[in-house]
C-alpha positions as CSV (number, residue, x, y, z in Angstrom):
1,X,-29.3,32.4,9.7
2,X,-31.7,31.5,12.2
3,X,-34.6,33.7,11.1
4,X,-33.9,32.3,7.6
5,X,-34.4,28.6,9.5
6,X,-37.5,30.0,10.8
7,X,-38.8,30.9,7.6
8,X,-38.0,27.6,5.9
9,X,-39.6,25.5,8.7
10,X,-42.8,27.5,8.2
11,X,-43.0,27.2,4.7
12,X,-42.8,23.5,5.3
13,X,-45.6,23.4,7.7
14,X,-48.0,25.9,5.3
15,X,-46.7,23.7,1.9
16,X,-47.3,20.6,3.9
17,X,-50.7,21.2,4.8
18,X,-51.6,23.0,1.8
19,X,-50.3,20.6,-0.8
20,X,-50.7,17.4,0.8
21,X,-53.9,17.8,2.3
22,X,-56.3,14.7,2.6
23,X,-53.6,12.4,1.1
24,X,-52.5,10.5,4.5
25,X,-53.7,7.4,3.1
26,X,-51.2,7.4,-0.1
27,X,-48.5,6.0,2.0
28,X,-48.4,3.4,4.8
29,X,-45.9,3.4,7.3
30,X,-43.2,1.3,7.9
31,X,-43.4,-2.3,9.3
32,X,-42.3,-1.4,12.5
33,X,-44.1,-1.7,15.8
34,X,-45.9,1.7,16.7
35,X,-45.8,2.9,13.3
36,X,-43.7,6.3,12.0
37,X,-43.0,8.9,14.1
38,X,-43.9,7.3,17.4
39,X,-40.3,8.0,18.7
40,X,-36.7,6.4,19.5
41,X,-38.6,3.2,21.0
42,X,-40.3,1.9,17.9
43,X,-36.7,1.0,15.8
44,X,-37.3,-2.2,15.2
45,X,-37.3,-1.9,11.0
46,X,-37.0,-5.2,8.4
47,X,-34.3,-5.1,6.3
48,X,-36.9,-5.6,3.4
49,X,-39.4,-2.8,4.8
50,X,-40.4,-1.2,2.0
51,X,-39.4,2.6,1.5
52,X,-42.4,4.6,1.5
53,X,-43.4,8.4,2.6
54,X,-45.9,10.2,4.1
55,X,-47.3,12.9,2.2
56,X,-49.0,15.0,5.2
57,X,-47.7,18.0,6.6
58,X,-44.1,16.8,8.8
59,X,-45.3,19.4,11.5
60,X,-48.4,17.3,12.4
61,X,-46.2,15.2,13.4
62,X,-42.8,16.9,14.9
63,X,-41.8,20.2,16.6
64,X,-39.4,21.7,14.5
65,X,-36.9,24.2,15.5
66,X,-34.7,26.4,13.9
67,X,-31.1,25.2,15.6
68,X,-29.0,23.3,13.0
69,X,-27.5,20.2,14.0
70,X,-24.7,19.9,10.7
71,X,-24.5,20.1,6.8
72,X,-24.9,16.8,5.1
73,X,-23.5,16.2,1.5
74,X,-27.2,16.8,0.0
75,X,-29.1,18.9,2.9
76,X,-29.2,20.7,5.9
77,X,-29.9,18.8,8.8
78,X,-32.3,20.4,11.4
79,X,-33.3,19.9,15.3
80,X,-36.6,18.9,16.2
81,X,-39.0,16.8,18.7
82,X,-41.6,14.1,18.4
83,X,-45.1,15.6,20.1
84,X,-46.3,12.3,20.7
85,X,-43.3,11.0,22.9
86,X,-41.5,14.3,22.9
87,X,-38.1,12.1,22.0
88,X,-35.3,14.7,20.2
89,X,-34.4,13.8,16.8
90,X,-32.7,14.8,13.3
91,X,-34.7,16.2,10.3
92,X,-32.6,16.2,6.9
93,X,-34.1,17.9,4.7
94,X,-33.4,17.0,0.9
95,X,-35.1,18.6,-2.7
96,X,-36.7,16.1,-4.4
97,X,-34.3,14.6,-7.1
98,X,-32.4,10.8,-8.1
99,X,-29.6,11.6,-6.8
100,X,-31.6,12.5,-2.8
101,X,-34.0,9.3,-3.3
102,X,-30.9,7.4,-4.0
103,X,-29.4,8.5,-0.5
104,X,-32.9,7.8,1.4
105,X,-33.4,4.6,-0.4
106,X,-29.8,3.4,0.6
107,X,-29.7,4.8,4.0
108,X,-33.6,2.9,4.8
109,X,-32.0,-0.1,3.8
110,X,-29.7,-0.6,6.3
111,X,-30.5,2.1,9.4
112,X,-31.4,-1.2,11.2
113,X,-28.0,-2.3,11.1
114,X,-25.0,-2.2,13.8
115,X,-23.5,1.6,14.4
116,X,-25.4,3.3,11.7
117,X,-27.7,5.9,12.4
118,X,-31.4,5.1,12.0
119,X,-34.4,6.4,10.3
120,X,-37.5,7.1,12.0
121,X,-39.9,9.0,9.7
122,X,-39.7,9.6,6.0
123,X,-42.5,12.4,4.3
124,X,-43.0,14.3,1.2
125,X,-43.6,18.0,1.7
126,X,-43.7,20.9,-0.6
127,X,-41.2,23.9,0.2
128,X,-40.8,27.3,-1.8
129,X,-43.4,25.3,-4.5
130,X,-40.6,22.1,-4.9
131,X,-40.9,18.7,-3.4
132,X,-38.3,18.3,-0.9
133,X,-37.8,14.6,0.7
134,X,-37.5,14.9,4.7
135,X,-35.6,12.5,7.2
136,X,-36.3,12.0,10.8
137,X,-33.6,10.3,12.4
138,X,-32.3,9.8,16.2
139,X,-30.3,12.7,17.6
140,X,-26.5,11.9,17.8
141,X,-26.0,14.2,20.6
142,X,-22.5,13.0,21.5
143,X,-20.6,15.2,18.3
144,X,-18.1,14.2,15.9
145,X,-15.7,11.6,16.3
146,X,-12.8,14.1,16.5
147,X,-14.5,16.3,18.7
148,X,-14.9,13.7,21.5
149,X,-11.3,13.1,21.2
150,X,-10.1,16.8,21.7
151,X,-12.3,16.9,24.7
152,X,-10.8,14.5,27.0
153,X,-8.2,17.3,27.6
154,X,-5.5,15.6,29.9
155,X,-7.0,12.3,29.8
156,X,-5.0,10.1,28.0
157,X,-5.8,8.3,24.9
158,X,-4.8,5.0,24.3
159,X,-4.5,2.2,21.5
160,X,-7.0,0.1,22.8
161,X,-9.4,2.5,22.6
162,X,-8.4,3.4,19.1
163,X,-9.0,-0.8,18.6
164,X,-12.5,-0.6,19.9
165,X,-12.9,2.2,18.2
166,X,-11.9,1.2,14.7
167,X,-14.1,-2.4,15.5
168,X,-17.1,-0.1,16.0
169,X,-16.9,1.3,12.8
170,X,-15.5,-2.0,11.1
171,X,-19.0,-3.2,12.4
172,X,-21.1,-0.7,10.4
173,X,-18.6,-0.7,7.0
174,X,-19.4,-4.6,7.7
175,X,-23.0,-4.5,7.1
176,X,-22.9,-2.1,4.2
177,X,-20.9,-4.1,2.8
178,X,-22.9,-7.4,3.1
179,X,-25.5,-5.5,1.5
180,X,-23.7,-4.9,-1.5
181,X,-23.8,-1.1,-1.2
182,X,-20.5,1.3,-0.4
183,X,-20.4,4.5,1.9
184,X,-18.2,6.0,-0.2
185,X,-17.4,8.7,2.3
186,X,-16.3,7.4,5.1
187,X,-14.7,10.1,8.0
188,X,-14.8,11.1,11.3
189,X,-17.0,14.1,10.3
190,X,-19.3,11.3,9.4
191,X,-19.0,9.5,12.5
192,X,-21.3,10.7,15.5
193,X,-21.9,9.4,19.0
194,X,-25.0,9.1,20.2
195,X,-24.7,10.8,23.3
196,X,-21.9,12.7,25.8
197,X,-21.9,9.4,27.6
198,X,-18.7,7.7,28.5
199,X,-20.8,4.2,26.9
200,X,-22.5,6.2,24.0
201,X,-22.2,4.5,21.1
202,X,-20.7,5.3,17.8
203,X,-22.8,5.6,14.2
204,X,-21.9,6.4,10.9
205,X,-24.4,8.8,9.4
206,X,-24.5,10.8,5.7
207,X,-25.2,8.2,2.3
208,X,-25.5,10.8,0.7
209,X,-22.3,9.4,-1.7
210,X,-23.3,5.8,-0.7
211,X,-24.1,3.3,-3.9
212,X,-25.2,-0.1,-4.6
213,X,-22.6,-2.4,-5.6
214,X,-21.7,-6.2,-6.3
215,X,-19.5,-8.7,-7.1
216,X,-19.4,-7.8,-11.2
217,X,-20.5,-4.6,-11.3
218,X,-17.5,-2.1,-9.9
219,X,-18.1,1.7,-9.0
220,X,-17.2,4.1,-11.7
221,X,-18.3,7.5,-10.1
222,X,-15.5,8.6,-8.0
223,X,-17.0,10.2,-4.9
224,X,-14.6,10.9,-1.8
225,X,-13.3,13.4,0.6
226,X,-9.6,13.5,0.0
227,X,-7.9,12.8,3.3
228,X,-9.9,9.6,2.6
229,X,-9.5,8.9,-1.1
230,X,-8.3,5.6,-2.4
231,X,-5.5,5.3,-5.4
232,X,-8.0,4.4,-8.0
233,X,-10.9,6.7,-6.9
234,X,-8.5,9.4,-8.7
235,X,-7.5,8.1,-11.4
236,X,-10.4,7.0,-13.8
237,X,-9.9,2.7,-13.0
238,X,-13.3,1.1,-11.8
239,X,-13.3,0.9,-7.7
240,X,-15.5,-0.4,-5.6
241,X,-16.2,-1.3,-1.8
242,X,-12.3,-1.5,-1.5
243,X,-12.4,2.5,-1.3
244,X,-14.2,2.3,2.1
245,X,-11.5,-0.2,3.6
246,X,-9.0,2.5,2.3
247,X,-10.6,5.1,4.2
248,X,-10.6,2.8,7.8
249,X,-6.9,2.9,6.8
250,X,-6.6,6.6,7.2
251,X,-9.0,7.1,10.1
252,X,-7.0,4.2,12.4
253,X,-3.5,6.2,11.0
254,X,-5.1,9.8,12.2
255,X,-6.3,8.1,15.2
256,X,-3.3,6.4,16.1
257,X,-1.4,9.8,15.6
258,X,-3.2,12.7,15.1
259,X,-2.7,13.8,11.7
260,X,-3.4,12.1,8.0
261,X,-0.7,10.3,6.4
262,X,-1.7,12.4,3.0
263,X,-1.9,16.2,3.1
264,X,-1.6,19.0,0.4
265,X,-0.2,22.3,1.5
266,X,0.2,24.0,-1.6
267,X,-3.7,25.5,-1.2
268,X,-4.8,23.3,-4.0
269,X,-7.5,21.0,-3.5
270,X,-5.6,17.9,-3.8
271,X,-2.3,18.8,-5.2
272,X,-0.4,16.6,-7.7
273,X,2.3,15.9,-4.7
274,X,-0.6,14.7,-2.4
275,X,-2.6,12.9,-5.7
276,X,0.7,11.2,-6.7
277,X,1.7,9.9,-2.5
278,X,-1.8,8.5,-2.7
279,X,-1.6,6.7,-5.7
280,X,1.9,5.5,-4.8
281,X,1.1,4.7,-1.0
282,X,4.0,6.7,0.4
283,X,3.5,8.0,3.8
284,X,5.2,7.4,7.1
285,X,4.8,6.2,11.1
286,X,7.3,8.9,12.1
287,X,8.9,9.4,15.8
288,X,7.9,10.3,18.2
289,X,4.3,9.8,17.3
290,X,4.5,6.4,16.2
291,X,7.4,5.1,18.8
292,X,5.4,3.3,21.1
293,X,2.7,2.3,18.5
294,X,2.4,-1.8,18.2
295,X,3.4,-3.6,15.3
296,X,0.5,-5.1,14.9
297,X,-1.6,-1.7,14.5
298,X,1.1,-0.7,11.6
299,X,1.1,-4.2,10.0
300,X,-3.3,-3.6,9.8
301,X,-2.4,0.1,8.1
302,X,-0.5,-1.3,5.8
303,X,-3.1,-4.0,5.0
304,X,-5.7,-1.1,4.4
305,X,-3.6,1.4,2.6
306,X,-2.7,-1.3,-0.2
307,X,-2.8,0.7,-3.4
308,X,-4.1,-2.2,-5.0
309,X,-7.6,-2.9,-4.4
310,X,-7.5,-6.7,-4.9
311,X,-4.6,-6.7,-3.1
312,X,-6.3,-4.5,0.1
313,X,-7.6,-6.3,3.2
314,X,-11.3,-7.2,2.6
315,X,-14.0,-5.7,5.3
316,X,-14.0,-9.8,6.6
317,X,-10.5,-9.6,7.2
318,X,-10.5,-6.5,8.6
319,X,-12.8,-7.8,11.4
320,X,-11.0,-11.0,12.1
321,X,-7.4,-9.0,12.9
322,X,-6.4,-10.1,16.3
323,X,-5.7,-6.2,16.5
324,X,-9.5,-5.7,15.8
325,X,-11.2,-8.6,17.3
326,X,-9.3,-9.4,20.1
327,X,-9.2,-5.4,21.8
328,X,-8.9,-6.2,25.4
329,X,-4.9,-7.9,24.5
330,X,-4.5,-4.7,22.4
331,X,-1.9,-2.8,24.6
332,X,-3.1,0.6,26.8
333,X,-0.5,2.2,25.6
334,X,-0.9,6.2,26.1
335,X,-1.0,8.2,22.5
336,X,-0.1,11.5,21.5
337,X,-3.6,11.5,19.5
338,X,-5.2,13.6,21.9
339,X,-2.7,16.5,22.4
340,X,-2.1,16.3,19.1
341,X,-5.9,17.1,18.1
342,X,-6.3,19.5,20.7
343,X,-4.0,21.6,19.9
344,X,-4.0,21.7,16.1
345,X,-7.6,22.3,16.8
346,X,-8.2,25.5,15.0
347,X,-6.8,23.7,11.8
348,X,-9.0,21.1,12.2
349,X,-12.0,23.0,12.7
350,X,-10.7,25.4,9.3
351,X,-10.3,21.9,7.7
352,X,-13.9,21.0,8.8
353,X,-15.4,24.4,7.5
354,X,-13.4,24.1,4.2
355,X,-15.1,20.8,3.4
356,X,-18.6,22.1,4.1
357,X,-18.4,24.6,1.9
358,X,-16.9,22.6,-0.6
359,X,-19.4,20.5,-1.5
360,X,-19.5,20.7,-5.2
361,X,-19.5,19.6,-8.2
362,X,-15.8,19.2,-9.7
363,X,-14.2,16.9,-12.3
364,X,-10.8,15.8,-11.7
365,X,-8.1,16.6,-14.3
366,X,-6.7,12.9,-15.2
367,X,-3.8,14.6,-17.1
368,X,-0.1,13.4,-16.4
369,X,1.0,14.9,-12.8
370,X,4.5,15.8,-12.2
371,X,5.7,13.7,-9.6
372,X,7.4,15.6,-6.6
373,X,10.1,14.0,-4.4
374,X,8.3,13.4,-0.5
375,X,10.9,16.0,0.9
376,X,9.5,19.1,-1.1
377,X,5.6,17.9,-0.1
378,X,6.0,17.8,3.5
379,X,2.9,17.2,5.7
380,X,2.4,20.7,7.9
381,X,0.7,19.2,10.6
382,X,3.4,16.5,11.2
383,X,6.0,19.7,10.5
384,X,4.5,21.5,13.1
385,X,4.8,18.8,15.8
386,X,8.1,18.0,14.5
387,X,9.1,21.7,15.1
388,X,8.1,21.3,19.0
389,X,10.6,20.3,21.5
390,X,9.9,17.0,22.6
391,X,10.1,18.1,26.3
392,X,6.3,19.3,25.7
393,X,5.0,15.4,26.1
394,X,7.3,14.5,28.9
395,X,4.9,14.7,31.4
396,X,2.4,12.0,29.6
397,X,4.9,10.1,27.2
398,X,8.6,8.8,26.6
399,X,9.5,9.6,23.8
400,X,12.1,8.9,21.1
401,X,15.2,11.1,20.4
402,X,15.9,9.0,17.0
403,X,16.1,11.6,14.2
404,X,12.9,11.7,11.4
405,X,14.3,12.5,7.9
406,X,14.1,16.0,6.7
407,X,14.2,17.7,3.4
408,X,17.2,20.3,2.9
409,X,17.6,23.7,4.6
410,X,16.6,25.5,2.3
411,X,13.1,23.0,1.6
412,X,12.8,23.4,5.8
413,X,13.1,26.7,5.4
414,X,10.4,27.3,2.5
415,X,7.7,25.3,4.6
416,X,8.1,26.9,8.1
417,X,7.4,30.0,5.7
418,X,4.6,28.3,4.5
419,X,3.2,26.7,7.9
420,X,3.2,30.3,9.4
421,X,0.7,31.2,6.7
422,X,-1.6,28.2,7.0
423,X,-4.2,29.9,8.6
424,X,-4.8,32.1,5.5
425,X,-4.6,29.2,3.3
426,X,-7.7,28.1,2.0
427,X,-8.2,24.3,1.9
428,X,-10.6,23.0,-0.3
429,X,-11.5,19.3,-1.6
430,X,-12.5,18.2,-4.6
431,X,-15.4,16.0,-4.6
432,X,-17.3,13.9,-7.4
433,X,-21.2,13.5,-7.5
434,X,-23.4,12.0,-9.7
């Protein structure tokens, strides 16, 4: 892999300077101070900068390397360094087509905005004879939302945290939003922090799903990841930025907890039990996860998980909660959220993996599903802490000894079977692109 990376990042440099030479003056940089390319210190874009590219070699400019930093939904994403202040950043690297000048286009428009991760160079280089379309952006060396989380180890986790948390990303879904366009893919694989810092702060990266909306013109393109799907992305109703305030739903639930509310464990991508508890809204705050959990933090899930999207709390609203707004009267209270993560880590890294290498082109079947009772589609992470004593948290937590409804013996029986397979189950999403 590496000496493949190699490869490509020379091709770049030869294309770049063989197809583009003497054309520097085609495109003007940005209007920001310093110009592009001149490093973390010259972010200071106009919302109405217009997008344009620079057509000369991107290695004149930056030292490439051959470490990748992730997978976006369009392009690899590459490591590499500023020569004139040396600064570390992010090269994305896109093939030329609507669907990638789309994503740039979007993502230029607001990388000046709160907790979004921010362009710093845009070019047009040739690779393998094609025009490819190449970001620069900051380096979020911090890692994945998740990933922070599992590290903490012993340290406990608490629901103020998860409050700040949630505000940060409110913040960023809040000036999308006012911009009329939708992420469309919001996730905590899509949420990085800037560094390993306790004070780093958090950015939401990836457009590569993002679209322009407004107030008559809905989405009709479903596009999600579906942990994070909304009711009417799968089902073939218009939607529109209401998704997104779906998807804080389910990343305040996971944090809160530890695991989604909507899971399919039949190795499907998203199997009718899973598509059906979505479009209904069934899921649970089960003990002891949920036992010391505010009221106020379930009351906002609810709000957000509304299968209705006119009837779903609105980005403004989200933001003026008391349980958003007001985080320092949010209780400490410890969670299970980190234990939890950490150890259900190989699933989530499988999980992770899966979604990577399912980035493809599907269509979703909109035939009748057969609707299955919530006891026979049982979520196998919350089975598997179920299935722990609860004299595993007593050091950290109190926990409840009320009794969580259960399926029949037989049903229990069935999906301990199944759990102790789930690490040769392959699970795959289904995703929609344009």
């Amino acid at each position: 892999t590496d000496r493949a990376d190699k490869t490509q990042v020379d091709t770049i440099r030869a294309d770049g300077d063989q197809g583009n030479a003497g054309q520097r003056s085609a495109a003007a940089p940005p209007a920001w101070g310093g110009g592009v390319g001149s490093g973390l210190g010259d972010l200071q874009q106009s919302a109405y900068c217009k997008l344009e590219f620079r057509r000369h070699a991107v290695t004149e400019d930056y030292k490439i390397t051959s470490q990748v930093l992730g997978l976006g939904i369009n392009g690899k994403v590459l490591e590499c360094y500023c020569k004139k202040t040396g600064a570390k950043c992010a090269l994305k690297i896109l093939y030329d087509t609507p669907k990638a000048r789309r994503e740039v286009d979007l993502h230029w428009r607001v990388s000046g905005g709160p907790h979004i991760v921010q362009i710093l160079s845009l070019y047009e280089n040739m690779y393998q004879g094609k025009k490819c379309l190449l970001i620069v952006m900051e380096c979020m060396e911090g890692g994945e939302l998740f990933s922070r989380i599992q590290a903490r180890g012993d340290q406990a986790f608490t629901e103020r945290e998860v409050s700040e948390i949630m505000h940060d990303i409110g913040s960023a879904i809040e000036y999308l939003h006012r911009m009329d366009i939708a992420h469309r893919d919001v996730k905590p694989e899509n949420l990085l922090y800037t560094t390993r810092e306790s004070n780093a702060t958090l950015k939401l990266t990836d457009f590569g799903f993002a679209k322009e909306t407004s107030l008559h013109k809905s989405l009709q393109t479903p596009c999600y990841t579906p942990y994070y799907v909304a009711p009417e992305v799968l089902g073939p109703e218009k939607y529109d930025k209401s998704c997104d305030m779906w998807s804080l739903g389910v990343i305040t639930y996971i944090l809160l907890c530890g695991f989604p509310p909507f899971y399919s464990n039949t190795g499907q991508a998203i199997s009718p039990g899973m598509k059906q508890r979505i479009r209904l809204g069934q899921y649970e705050f089960p003990n002891p996860e949920w036992v010391d959990v505010s009221e106020e933090a379930k009351q906002l899930i609810i709000q957000l998980l509304k299968t209705n999207p006119s009837e779903r709390m609105t980005i403004g609203q989200f933001m003026n909660h008391p349980w958003i707004s007001q985080s320092m009267v949010v209780p400490s209270t410890p969670l299970h959220t980190s234990r939890v993560l950490t150890e259900d880590k190989e699933l989530w890294d499988n999980v992770k993996d899966e979604l990577t290498s399912a980035l493809a082109t599907m269509r979703v079947d909109y035939d009748q599903v057969k609707i299955k009772d919530l006891d026979t589609s049982n979520n196998p992470l919350l089975n598997k802490r179920r299935k722990r004593p609860v004299t595993s948290f007593k050091t950290m937590f109190i926990c409840s000894s009320q009794p969580v409804r259960r399926g029949s013996k037989e049903t229990q029986k069935k999906h301990q079977n199944q759990f102790c397979s789930l690490q040769h189950m392959k699970l795959e999403f289904v995703l929609y692109v344009t």
